[in-house]
N, CA, C and O atoms as a DFTB+ gen file, in Angstrom:
748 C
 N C O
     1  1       0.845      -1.182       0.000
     2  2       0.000       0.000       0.000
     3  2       0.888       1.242       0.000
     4  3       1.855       1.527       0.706
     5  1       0.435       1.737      -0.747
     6  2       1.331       3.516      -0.773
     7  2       0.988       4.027       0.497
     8  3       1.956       4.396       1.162
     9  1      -0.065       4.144       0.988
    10  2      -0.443       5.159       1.765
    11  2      -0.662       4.479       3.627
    12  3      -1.146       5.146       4.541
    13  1      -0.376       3.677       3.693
    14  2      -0.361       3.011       5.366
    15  2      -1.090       3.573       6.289
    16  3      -2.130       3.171       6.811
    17  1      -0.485       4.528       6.461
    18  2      -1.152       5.351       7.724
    19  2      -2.540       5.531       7.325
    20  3      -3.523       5.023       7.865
    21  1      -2.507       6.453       6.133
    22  2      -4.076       6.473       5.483
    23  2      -4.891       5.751       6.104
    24  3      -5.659       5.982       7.038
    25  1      -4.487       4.165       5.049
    26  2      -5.890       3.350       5.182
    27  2      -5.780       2.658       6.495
    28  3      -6.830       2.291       7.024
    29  1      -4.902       2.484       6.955
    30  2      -4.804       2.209       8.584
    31  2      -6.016       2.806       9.573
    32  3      -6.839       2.235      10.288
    33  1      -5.725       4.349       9.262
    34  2      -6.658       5.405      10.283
    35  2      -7.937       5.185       9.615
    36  3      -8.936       4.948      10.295
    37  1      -7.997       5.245       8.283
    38  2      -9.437       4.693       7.584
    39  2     -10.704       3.342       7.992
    40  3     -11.920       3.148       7.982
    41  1      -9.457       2.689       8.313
    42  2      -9.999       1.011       8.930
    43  2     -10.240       1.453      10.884
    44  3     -11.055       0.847      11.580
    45  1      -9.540       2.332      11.300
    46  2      -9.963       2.273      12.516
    47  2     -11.399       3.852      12.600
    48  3     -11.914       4.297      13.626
    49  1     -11.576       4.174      11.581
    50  2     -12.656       5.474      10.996
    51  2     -14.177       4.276      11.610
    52  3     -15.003       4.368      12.519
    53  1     -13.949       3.444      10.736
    54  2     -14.892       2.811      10.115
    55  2     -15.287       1.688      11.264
    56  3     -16.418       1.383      11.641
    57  1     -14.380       1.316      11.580
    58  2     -14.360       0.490      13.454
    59  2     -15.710       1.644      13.996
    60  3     -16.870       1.233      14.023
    61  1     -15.378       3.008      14.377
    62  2     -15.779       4.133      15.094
    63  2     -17.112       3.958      14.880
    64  3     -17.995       3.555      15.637
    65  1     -17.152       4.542      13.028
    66  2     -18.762       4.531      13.036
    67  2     -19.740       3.258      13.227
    68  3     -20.924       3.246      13.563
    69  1     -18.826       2.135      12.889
    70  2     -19.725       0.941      13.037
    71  2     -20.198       0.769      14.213
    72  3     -21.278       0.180      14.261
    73  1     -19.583       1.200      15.492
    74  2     -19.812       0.973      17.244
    75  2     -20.736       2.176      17.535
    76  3     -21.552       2.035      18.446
    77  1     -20.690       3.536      16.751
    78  2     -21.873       4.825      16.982
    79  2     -23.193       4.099      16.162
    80  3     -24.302       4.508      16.506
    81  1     -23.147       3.211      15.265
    82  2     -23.884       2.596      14.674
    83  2     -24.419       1.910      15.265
    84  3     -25.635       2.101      15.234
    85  1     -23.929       0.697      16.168
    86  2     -24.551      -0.061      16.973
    87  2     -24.999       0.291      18.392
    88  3     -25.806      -0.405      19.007
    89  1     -24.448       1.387      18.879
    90  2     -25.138       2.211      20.085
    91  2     -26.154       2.780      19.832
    92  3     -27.045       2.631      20.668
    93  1     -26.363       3.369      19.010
    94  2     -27.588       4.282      18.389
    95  2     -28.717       3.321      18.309
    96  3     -29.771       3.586      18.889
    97  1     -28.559       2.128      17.572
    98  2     -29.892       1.196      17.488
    99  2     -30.052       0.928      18.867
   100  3     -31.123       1.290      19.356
   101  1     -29.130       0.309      19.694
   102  2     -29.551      -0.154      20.830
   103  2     -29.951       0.868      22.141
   104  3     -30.182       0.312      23.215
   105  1     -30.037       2.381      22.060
   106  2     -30.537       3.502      22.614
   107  2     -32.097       3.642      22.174
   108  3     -33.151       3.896      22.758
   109  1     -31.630       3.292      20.609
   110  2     -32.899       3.841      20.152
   111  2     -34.499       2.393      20.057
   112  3     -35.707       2.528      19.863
   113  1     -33.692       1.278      20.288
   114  2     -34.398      -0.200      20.449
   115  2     -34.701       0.027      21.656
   116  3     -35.913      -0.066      21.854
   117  1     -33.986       0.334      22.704
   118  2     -34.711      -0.052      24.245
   119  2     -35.233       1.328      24.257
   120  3     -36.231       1.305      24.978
   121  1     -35.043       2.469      23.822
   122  2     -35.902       3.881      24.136
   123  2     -37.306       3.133      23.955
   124  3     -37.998       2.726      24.888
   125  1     -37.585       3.031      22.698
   126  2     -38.935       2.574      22.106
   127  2     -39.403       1.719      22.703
   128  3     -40.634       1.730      22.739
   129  1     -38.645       0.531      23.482
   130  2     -39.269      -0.449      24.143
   131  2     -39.618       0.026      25.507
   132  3     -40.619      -0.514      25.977
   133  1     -39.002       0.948      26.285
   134  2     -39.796       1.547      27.241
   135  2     -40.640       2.741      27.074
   136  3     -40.714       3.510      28.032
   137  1     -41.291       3.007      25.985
   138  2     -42.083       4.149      25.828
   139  2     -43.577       2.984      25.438
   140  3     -44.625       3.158      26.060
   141  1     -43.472       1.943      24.452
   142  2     -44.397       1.048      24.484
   143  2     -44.610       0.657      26.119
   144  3     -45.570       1.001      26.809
   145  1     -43.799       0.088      26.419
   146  2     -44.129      -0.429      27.822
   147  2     -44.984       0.670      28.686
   148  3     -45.928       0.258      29.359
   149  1     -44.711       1.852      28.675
   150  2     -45.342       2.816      30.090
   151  2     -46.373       3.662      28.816
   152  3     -46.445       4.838      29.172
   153  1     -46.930       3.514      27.886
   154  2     -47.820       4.398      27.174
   155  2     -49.317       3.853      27.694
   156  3     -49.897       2.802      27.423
   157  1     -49.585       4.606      28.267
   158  2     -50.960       4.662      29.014
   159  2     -52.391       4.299      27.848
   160  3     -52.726       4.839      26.794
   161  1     -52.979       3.135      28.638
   162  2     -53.916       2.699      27.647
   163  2     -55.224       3.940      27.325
   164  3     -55.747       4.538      28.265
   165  1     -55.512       4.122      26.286
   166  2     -55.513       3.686      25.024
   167  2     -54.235       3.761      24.409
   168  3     -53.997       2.738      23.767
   169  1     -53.553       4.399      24.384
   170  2     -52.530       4.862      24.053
   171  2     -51.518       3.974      23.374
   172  3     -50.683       3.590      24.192
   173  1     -51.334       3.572      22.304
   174  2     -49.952       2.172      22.364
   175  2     -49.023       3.084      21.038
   176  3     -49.371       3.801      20.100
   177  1     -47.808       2.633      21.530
   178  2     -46.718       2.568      20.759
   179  2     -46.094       1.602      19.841
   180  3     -45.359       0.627      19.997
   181  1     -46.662       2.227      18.776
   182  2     -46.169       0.600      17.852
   183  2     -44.607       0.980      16.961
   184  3     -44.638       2.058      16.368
   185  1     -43.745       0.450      16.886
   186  2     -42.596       0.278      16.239
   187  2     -41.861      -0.516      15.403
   188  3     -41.438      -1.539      15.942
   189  1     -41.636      -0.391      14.486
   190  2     -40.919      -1.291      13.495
   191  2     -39.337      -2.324      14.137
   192  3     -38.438      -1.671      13.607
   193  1     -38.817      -3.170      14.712
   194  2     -37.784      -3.284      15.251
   195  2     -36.521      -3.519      14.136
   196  3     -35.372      -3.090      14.242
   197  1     -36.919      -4.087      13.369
   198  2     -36.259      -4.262      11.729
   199  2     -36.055      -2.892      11.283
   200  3     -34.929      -2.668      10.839
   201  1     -37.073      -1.693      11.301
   202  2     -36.608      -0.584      10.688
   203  2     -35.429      -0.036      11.502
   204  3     -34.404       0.277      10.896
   205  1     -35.496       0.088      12.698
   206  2     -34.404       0.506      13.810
   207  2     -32.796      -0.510      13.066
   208  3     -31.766       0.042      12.679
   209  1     -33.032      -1.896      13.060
   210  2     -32.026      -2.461      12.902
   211  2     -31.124      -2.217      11.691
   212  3     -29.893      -2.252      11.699
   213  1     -32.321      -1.840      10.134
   214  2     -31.979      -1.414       9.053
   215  2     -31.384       0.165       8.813
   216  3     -30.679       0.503       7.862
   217  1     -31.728       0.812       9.628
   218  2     -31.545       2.032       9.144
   219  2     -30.289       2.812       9.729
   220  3     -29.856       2.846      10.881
   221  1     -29.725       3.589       8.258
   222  2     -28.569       4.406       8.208
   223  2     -28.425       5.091       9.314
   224  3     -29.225       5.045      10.249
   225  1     -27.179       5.917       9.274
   226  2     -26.726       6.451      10.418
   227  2     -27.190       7.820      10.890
   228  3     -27.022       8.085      12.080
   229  1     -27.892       8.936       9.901
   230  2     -28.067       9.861       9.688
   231  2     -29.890       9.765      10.393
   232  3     -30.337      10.339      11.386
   233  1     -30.756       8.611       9.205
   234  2     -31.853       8.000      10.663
   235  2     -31.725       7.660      11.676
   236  3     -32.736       7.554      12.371
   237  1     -30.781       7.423      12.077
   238  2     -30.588       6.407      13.593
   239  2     -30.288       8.103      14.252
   240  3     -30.813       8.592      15.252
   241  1     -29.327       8.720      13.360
   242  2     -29.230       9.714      14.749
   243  2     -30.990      10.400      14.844
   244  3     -31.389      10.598      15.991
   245  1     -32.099      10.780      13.533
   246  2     -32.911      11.643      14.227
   247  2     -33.454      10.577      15.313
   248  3     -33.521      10.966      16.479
   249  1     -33.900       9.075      14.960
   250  2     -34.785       8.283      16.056
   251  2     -34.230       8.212      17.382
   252  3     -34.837       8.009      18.434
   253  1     -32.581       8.468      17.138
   254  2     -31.947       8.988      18.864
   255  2     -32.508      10.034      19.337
   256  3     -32.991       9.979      20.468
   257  1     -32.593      11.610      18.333
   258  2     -32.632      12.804      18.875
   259  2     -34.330      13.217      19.448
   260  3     -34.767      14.175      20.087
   261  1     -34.992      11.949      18.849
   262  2     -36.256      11.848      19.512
   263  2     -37.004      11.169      20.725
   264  3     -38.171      11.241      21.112
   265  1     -35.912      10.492      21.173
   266  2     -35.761      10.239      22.317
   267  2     -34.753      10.448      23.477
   268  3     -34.587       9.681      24.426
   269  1     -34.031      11.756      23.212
   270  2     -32.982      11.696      24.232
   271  2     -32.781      13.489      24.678
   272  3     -32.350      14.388      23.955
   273  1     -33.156      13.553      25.788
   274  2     -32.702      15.449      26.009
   275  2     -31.024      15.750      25.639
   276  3     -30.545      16.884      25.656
   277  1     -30.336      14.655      25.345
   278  2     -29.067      15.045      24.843
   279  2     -28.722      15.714      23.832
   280  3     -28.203      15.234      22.824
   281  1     -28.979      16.864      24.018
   282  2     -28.905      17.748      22.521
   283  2     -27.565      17.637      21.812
   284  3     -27.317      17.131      20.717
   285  1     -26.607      18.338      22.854
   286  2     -25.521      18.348      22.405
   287  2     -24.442      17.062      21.745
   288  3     -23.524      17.169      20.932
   289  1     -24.991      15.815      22.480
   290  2     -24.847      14.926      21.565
   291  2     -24.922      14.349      21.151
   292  3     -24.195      13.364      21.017
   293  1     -26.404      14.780      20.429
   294  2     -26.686      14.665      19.028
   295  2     -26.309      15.544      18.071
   296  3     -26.224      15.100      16.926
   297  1     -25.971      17.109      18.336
   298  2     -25.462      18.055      17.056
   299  2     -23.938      17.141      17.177
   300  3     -23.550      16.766      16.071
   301  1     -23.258      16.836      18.055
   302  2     -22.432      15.988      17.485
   303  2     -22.092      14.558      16.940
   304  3     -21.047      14.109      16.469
   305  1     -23.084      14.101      17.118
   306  2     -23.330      12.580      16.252
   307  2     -23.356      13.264      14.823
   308  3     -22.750      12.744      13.886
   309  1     -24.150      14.571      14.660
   310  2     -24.425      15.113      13.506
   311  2     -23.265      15.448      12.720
   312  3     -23.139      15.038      11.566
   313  1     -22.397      16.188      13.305
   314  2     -20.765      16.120      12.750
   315  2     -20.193      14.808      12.487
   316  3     -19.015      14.955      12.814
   317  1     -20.307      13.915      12.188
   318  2     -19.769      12.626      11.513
   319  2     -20.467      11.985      10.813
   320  3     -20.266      10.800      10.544
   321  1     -21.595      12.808      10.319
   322  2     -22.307      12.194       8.984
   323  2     -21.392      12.085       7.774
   324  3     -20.980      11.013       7.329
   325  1     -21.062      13.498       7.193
   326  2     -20.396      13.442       6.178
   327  2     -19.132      12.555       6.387
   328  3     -18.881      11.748       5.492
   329  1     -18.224      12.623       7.582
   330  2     -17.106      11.840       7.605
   331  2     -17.427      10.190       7.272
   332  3     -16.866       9.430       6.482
   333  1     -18.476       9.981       8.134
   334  2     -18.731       8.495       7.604
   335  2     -18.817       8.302       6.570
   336  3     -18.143       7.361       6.151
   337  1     -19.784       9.158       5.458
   338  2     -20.194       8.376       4.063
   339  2     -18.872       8.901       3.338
   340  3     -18.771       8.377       2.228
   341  1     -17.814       9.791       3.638
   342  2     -16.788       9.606       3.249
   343  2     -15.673       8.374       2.923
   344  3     -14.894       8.162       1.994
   345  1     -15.988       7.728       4.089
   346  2     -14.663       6.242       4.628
   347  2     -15.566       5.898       4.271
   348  3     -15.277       6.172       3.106
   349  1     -16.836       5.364       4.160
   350  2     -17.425       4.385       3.913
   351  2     -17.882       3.916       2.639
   352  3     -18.136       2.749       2.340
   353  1     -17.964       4.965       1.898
   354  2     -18.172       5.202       0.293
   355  2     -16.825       5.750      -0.975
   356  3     -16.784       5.225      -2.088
   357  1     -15.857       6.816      -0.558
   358  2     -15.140       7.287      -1.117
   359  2     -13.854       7.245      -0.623
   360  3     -13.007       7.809      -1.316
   361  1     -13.457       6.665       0.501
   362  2     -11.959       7.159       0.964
   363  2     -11.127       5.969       0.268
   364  3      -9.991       6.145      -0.172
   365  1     -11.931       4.527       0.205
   366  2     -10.566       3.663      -0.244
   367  2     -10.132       4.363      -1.853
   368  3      -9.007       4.762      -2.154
   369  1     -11.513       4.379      -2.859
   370  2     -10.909       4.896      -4.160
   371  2     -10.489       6.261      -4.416
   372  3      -9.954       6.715      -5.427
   373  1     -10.826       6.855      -3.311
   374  2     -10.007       8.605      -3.026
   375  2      -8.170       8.355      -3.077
   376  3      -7.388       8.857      -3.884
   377  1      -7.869       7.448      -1.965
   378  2      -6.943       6.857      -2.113
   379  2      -5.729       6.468      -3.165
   380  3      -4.558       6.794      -3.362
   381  1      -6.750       5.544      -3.741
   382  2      -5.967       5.136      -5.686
   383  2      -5.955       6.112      -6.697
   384  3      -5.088       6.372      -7.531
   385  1      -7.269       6.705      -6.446
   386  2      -7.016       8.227      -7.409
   387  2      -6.010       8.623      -7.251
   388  3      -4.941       8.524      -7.853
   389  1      -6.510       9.353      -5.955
   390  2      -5.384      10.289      -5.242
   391  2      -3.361      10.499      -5.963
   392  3      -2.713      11.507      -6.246
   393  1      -2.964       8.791      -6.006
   394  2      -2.338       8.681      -6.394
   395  2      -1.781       8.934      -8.276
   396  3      -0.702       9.185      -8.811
   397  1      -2.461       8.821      -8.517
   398  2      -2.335       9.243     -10.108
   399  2      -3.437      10.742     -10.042
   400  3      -4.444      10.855     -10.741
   401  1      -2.898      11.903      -8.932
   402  2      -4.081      12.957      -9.220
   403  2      -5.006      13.114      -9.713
   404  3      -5.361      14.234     -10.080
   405  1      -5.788      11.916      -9.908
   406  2      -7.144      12.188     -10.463
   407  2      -8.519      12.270      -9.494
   408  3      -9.657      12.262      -9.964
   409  1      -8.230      12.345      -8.143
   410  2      -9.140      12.291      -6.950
   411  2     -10.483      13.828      -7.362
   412  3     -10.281      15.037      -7.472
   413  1     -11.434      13.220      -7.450
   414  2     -12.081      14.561      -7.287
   415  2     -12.986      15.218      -5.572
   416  3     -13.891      16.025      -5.364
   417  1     -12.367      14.588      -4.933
   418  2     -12.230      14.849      -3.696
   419  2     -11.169      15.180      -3.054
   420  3     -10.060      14.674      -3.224
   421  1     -11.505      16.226      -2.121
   422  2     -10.605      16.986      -1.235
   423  2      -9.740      16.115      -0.608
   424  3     -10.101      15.193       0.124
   425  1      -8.131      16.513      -1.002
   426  2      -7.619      15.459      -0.061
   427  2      -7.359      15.892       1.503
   428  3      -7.262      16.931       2.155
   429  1      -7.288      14.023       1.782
   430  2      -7.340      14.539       3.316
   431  2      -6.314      13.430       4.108
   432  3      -6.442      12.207       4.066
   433  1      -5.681      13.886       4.548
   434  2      -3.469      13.591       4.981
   435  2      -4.661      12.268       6.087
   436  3      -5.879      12.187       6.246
   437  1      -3.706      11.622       6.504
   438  2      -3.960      10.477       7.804
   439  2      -4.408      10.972       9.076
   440  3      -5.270      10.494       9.813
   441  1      -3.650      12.068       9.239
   442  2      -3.764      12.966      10.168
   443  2      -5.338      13.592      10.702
   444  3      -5.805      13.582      11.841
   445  1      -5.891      14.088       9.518
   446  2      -7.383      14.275       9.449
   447  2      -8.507      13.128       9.954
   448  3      -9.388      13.339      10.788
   449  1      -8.327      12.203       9.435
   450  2      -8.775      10.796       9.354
   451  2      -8.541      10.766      10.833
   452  3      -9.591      10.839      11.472
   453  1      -7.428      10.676      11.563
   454  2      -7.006      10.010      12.903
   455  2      -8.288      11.154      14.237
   456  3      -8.818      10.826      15.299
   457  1      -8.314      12.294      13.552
   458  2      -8.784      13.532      14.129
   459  2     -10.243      12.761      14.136
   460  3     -10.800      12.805      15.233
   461  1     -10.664      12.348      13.523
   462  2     -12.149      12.139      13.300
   463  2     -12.585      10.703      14.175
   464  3     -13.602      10.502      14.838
   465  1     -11.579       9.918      13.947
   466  2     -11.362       8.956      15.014
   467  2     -11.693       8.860      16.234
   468  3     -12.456       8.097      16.827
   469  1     -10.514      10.402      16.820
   470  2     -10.661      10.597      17.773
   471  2     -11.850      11.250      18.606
   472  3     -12.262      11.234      19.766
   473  1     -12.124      11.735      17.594
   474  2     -13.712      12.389      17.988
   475  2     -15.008      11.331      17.973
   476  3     -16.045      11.430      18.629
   477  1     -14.627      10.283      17.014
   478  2     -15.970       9.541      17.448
   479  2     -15.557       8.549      18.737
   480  3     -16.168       8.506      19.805
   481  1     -14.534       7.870      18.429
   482  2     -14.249       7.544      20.103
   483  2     -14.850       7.973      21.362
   484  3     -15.289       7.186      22.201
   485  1     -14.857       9.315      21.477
   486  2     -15.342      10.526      22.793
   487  2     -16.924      10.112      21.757
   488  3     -17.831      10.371      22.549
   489  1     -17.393       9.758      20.808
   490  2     -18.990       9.971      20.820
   491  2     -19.340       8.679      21.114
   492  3     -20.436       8.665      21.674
   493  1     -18.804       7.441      20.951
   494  2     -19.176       6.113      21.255
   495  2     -19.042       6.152      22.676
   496  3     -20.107       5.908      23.242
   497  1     -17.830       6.440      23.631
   498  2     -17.801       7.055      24.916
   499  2     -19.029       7.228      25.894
   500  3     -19.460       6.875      26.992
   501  1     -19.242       7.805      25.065
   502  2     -20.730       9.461      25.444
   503  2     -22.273       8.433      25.386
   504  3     -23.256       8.432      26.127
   505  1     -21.923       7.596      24.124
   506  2     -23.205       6.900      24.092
   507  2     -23.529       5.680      24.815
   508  3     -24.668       5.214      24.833
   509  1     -22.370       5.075      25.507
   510  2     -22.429       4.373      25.888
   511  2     -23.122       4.708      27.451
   512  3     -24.099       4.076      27.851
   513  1     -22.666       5.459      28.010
   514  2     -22.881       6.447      29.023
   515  2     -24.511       6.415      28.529
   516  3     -25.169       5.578      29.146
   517  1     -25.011       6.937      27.850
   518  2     -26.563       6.841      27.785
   519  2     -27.157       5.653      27.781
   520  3     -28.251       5.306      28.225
   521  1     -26.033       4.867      27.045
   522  2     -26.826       3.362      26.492
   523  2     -27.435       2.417      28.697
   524  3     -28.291       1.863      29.386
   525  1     -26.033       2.993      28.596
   526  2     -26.282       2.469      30.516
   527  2     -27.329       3.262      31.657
   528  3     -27.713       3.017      32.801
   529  1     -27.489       4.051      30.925
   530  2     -28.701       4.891      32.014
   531  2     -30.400       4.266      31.202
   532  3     -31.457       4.039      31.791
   533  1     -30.131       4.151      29.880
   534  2     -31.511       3.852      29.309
   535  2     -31.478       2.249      29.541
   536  3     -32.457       1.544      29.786
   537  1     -30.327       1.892      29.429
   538  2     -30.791       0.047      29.746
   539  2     -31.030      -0.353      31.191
   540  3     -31.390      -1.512      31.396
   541  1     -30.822       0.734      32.535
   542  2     -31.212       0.776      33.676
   543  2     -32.520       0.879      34.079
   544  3     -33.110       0.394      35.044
   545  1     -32.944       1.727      33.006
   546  2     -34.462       2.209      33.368
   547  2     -35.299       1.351      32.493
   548  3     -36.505       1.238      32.711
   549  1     -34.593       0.620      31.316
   550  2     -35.316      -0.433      30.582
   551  2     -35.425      -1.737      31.658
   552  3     -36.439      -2.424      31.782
   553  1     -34.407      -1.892      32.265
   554  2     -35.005      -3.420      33.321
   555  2     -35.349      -2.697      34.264
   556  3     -35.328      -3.432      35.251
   557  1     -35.746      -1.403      34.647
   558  2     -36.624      -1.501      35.797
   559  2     -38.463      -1.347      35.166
   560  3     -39.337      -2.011      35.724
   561  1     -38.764      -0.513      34.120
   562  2     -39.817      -0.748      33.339
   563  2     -40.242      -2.692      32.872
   564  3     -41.216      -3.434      32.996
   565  1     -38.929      -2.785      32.353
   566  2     -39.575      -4.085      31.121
   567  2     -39.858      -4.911      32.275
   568  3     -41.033      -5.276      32.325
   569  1     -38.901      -5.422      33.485
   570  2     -39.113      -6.083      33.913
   571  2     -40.386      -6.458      35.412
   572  3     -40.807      -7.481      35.952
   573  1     -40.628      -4.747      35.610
   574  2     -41.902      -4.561      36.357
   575  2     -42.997      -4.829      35.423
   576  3     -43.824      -5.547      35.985
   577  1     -43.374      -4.508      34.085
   578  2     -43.993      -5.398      33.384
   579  2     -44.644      -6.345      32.987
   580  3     -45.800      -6.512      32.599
   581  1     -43.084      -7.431      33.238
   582  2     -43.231      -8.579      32.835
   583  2     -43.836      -9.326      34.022
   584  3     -44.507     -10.309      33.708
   585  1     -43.730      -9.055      35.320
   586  2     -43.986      -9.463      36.444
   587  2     -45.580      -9.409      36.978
   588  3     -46.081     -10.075      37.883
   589  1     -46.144      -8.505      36.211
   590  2     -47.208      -8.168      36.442
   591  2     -48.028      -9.572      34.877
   592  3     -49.072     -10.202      34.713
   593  1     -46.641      -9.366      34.102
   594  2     -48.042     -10.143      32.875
   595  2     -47.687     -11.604      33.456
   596  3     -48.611     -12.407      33.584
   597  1     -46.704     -11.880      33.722
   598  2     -46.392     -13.269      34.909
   599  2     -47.611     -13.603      35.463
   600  3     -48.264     -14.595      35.138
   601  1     -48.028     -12.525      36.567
   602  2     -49.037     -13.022      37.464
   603  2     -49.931     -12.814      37.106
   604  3     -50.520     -12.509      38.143
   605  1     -50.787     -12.695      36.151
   606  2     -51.959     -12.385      35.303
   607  2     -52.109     -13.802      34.752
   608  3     -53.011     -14.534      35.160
   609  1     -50.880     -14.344      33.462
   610  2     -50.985     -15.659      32.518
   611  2     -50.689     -16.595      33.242
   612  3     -51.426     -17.556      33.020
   613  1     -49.695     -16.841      34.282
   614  2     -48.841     -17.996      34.645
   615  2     -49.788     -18.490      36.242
   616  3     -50.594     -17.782      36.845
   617  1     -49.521     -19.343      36.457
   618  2     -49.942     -19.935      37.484
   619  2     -48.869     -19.594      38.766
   620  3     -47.655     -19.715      38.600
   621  1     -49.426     -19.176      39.998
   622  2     -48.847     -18.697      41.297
   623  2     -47.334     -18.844      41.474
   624  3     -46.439     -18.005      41.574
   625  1     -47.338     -20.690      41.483
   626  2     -46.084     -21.092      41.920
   627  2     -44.925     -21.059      40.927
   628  3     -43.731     -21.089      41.227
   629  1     -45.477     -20.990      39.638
   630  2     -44.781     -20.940      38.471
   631  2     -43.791     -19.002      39.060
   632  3     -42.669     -18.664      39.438
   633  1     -45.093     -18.341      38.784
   634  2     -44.636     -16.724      38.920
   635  2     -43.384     -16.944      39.737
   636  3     -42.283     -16.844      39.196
   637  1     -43.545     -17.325      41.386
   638  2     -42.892     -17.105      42.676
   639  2     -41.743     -17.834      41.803
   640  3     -40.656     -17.272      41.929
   641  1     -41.737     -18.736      41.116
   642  2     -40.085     -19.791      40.984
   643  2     -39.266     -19.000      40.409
   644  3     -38.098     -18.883      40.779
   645  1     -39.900     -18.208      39.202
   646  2     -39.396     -17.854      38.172
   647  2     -39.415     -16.551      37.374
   648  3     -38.907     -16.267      36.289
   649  1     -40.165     -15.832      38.250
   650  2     -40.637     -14.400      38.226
   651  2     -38.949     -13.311      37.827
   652  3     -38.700     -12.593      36.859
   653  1     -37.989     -13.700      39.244
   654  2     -36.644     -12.985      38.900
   655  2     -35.941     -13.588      37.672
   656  3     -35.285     -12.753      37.048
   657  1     -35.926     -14.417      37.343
   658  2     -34.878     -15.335      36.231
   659  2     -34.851     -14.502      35.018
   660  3     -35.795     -13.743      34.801
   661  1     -34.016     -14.564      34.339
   662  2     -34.167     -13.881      32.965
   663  2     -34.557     -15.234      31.818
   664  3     -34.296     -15.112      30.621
   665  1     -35.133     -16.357      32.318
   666  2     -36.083     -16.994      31.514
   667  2     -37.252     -16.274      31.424
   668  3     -37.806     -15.963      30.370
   669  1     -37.710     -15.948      32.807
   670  2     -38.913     -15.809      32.982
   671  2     -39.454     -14.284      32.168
   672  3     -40.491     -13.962      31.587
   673  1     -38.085     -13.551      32.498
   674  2     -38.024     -12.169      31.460
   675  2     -38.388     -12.002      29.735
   676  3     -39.118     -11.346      28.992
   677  1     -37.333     -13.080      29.679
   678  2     -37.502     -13.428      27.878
   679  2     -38.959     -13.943      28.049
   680  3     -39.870     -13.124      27.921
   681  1     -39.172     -14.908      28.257
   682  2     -41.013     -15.660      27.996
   683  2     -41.854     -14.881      27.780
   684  3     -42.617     -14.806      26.817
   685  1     -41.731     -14.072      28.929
   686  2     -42.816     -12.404      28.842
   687  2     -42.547     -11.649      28.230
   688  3     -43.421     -10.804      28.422
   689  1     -41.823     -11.245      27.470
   690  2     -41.521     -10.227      26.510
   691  2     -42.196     -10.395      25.378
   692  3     -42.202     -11.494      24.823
   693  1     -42.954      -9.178      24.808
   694  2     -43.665      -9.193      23.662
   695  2     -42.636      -9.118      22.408
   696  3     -43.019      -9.313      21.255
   697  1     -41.387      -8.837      22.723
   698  2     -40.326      -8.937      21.458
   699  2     -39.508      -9.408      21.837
   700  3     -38.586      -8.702      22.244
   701  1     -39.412     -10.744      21.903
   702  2     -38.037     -11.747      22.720
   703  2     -37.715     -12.315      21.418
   704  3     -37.770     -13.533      21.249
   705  1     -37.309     -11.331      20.279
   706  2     -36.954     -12.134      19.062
   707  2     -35.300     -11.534      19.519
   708  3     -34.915     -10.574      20.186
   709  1     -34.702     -12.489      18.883
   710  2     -33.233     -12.558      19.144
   711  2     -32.826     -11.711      17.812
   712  3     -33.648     -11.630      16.898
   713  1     -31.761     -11.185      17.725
   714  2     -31.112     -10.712      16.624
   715  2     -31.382      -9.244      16.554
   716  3     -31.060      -8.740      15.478
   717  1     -31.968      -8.329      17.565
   718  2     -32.042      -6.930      17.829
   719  2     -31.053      -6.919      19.013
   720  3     -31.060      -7.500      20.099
   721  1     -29.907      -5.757      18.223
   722  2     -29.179      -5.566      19.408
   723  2     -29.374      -5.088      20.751
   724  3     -28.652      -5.369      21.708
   725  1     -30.352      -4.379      20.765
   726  2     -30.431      -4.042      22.455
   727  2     -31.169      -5.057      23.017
   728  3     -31.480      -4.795      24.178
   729  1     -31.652      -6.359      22.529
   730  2     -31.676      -7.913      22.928
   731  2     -30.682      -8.580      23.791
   732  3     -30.397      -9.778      23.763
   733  1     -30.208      -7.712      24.527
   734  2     -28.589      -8.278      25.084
   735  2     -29.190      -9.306      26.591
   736  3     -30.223      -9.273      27.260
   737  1     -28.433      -9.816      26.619
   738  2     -28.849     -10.744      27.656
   739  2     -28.014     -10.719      28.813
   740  3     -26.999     -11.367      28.560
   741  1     -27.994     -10.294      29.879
   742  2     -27.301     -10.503      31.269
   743  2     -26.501      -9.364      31.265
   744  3     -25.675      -9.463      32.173
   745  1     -26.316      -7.747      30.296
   746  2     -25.563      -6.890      30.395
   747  2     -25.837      -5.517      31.296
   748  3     -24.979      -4.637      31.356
């Protein structure tokens, strides 16, 4: 490779957004799952969980910014839009251009790249920090919940055995489909 450092800092770019990528669904998966859970009847919250799982980074940040008083960071999730679809779309063949000057994009040294890095680092950081306050208040919602639909469907002694277990959690869950990341089990 001509350029090392480049695609080096490029490959750890793309690490960054993929982990702001997967925080964002799973903020924005358990937000929704405790707003269904406490929406006062008549009232229901219906949600796509596939659309959350499918969707770009630029959606994921508004379905964050609609559930989170974190303003500030979200205008900065917002600053790494363009950087992402940069590395993610144009930086490897920016690259090869680059080299025979035919890039029609701005070039941008390793250095830049490493800068952007470093900034989503401090935003995966930041989200994680939320991801742990919303998945706190998601098992104290989901699982007061589930305890209540326990002792409603299940029979007494069943509830009392198995009421704390995180069997008994998954069973009761109206979306105990596996393969949504904020589906995490024992975290």
């Amino acid at each position: 490779m001509k350029n090392e450092p480049y695609i080096a800092a490029l490959n750890g770019a793309l690490l960054s957004f993929q982990m702001i990528e997967e925080a964002l669904k799973i903020c924005v998966g358990l937000s929704y799952e405790i707003i269904r859970a406490t929406a006062p009847s008549p009232i229901v919250f219906r949600f796509n969980p596939v659309a959350v799982v499918n969707a770009p980074l630029g959606k994921l940040i508004k379905m964050f910014s609609e559930v989170t008083a974190n303003d500030e960071l979200v205008n900065d999730l917002r600053k790494v839009i363009e950087w992402r679809n940069f590395c993610a779309h144009n930086a490897f063949a920016h690259e090869f251009l680059n080299r025979a000057s035919k890039s029609p994009f701005k070039s941008h040294p390793a250095e830049d790249v490493k800068a952007i890095v470093k900034f989503s680092a401090n935003l995966v950081e930041r989200l994680g920090n939320e991801m742990k306050l919303i998945r706190e208040i998601h098992v104290a919602v989901i699982e007061k919940k589930n305890k209540s639909l326990l002792t409603k469907q299940a029979p007494n002694n069943w509830v009392n055995q198995t009421a704390g277990s995180s069997v008994a959690l998954i069973a009761a869950s109206s979306v105990a489909a596996a393969g949504y990341p904020w589906r995490l089990q024992n975290t």
